[in-house]
N, CA, C and O of each residue as an XYZ file, in Angstrom:
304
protein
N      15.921    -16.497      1.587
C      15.245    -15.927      0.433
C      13.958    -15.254      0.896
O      13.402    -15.420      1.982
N      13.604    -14.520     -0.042
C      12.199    -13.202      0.765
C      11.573    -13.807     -0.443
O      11.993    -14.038     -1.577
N      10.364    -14.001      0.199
C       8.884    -14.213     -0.723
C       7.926    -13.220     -0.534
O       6.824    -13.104     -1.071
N       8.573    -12.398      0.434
C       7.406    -11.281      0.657
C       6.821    -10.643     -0.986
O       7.481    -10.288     -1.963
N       5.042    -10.699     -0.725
C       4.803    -10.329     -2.054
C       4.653     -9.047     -2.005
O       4.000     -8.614     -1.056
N       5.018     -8.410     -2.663
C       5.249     -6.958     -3.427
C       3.673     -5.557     -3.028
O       2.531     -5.974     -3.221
N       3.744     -4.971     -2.829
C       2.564     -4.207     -2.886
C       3.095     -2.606     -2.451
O       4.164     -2.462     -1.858
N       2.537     -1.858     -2.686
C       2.651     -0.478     -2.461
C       3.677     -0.207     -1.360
O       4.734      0.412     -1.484
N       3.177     -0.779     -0.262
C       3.854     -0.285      1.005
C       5.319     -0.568      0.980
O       6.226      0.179      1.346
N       5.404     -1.900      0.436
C       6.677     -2.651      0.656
C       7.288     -1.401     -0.452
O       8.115     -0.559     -0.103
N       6.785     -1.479     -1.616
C       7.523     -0.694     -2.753
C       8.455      0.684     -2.105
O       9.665      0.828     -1.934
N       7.491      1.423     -1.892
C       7.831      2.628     -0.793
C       8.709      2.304      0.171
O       9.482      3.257      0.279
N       8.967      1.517      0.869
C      10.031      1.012      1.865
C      10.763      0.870      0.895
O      11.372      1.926      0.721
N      11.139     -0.170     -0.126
C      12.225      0.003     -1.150
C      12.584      1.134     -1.885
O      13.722      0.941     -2.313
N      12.241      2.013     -2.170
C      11.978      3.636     -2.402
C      12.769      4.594     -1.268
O      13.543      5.533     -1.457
N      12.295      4.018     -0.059
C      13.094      4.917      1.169
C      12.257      6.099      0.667
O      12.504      7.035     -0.094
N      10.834      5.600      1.590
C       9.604      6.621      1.077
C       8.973      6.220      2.434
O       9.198      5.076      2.828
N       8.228      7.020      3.170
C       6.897      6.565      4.258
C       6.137      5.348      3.520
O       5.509      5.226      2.469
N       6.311      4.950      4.029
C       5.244      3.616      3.584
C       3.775      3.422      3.981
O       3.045      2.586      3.449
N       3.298      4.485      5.221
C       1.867      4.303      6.040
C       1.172      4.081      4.565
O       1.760      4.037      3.485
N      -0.124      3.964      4.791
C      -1.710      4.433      4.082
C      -1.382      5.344      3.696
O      -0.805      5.299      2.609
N      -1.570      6.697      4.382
C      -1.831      7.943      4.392
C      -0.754      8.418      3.843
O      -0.992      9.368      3.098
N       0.787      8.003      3.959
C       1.779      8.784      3.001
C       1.873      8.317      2.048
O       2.718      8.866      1.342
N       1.171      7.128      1.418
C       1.578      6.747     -0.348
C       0.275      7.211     -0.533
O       0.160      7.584     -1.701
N      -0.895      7.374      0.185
C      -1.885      8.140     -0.719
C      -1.688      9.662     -0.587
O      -2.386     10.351     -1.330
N      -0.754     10.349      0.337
C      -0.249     11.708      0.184
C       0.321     11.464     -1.249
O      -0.345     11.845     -2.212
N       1.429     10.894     -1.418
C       2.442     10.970     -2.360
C       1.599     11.157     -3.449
O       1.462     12.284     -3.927
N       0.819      9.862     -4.054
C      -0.014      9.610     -4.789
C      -0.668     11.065     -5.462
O      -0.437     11.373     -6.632
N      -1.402     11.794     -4.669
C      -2.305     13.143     -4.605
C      -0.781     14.043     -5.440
O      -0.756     14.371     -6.626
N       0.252     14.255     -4.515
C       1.115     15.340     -4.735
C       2.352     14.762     -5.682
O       3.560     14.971     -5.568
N       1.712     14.050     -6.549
C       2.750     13.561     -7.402
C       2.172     13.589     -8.939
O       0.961     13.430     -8.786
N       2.425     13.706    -10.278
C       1.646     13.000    -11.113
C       2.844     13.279    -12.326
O       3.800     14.047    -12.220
N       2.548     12.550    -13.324
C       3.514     12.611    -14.601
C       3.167     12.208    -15.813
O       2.602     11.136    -16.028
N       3.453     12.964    -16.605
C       2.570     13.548    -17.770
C       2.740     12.434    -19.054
O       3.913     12.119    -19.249
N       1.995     11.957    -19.727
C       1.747     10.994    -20.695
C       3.338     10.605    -21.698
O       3.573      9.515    -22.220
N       3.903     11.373    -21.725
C       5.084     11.020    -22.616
C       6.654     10.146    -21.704
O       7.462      9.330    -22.148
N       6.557     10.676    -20.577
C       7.149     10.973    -19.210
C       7.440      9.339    -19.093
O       6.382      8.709    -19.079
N       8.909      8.312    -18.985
C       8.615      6.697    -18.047
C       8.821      7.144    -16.915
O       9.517      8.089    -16.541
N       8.162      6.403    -16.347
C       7.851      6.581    -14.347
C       9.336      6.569    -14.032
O       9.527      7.132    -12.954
N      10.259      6.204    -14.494
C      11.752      6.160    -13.419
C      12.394      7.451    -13.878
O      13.357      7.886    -13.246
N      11.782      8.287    -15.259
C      12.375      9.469    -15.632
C      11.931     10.477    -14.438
O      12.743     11.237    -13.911
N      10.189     10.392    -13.961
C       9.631     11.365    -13.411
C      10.676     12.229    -12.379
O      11.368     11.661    -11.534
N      10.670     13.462    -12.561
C      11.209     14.689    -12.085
C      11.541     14.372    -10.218
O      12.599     14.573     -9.623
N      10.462     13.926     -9.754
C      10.967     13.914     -8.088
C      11.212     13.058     -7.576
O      10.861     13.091     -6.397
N      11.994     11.654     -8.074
C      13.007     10.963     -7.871
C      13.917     10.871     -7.825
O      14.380     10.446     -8.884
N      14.814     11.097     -6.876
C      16.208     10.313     -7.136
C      17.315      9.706     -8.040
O      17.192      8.997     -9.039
N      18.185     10.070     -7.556
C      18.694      8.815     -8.672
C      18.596      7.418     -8.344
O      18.143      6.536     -9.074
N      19.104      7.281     -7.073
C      18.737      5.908     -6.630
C      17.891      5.406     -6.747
O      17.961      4.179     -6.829
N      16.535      6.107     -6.825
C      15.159      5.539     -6.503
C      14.633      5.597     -8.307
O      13.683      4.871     -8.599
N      15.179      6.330     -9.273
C      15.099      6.476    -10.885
C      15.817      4.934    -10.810
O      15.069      3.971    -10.975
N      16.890      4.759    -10.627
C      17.842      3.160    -10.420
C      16.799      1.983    -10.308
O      16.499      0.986    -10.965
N      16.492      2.459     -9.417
C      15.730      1.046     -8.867
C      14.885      0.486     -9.601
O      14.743     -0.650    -10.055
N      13.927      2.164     -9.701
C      12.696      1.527    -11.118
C      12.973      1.068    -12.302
O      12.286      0.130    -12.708
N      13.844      1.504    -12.998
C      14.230      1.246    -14.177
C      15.008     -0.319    -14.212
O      14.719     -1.055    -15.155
N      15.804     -0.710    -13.370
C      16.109     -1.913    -13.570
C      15.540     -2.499    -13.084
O      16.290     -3.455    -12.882
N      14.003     -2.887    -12.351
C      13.113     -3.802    -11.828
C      12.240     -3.741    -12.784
O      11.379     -4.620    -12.751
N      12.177     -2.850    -13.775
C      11.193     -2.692    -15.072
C      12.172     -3.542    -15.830
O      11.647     -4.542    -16.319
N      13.063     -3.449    -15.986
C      14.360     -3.769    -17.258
C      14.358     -5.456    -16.806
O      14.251     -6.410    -17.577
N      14.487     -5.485    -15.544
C      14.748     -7.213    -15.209
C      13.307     -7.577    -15.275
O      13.321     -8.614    -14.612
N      12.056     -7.396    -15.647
C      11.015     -7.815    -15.304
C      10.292     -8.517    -13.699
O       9.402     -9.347    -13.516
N      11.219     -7.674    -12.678
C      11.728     -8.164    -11.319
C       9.855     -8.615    -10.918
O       8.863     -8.608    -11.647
N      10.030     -8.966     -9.449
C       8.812     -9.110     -9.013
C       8.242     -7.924     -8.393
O       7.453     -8.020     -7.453
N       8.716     -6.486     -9.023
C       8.295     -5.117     -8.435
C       7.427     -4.727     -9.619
O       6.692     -3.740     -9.603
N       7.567     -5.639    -10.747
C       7.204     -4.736    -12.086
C       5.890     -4.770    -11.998
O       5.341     -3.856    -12.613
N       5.006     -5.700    -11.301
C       3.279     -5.092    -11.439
C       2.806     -3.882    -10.508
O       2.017     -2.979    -10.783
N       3.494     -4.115     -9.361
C       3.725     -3.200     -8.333
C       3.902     -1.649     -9.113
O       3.224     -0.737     -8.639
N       4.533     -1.431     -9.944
C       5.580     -0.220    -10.118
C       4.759      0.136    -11.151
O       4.732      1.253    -11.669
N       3.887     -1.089    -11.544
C       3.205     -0.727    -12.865
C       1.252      0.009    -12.487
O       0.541      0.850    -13.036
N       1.106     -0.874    -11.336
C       0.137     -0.155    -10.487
C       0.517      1.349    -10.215
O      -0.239      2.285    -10.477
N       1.749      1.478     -9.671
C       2.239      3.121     -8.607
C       2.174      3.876    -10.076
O       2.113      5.070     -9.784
N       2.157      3.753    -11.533
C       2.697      4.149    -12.176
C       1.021      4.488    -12.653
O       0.946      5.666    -13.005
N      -0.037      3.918    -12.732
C      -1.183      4.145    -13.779
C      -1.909      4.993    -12.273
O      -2.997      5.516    -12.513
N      -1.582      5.094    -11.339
C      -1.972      5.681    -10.261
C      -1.604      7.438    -10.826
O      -2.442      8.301    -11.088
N      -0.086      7.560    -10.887
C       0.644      8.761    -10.815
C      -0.112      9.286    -12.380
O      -0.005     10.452    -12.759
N      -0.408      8.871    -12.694
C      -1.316      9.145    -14.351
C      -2.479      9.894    -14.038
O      -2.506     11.117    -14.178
N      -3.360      9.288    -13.657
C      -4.866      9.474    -12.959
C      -5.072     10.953    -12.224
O      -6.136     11.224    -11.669
């Protein structure tokens, strides 16, 4: 069983995203989505990676504060 706790980097590795510093705060910069918009709809995802979010939001998984951080980030 994985207890690894959840945080940006790991998220992005689950994403099949660069995970450094510097590429989730690239992403971060060159990403954003507009007030009406749920984060797993946003336009430059995947389907797989739309998948993922939406049912770790839907299961209340241990990604959902994580996803909920990446998400008030992509706002800002």
């Amino acid at each position: 069983m994985d207890i690894t706790q959840p945080d940006l980097a790991t998220l992005f590795d689950q994403l099949g995203l660069p995970s450094e510093p510097d590429a989730v705060e690239a992403f971060i910069k060159q990403h954003s989505i507009a007030a009406e918009i749920h984060i797993a709809e946003a336009p430059f995802w995947t389907q797989a990676q739309r998948h993922f979010l939406a049912e770790a939001l839907a299961e209340d998984a241990m990604w959902t504060e994580v996803i909920d951080h990446l998400d008030a980030q992509l706002r800002t």
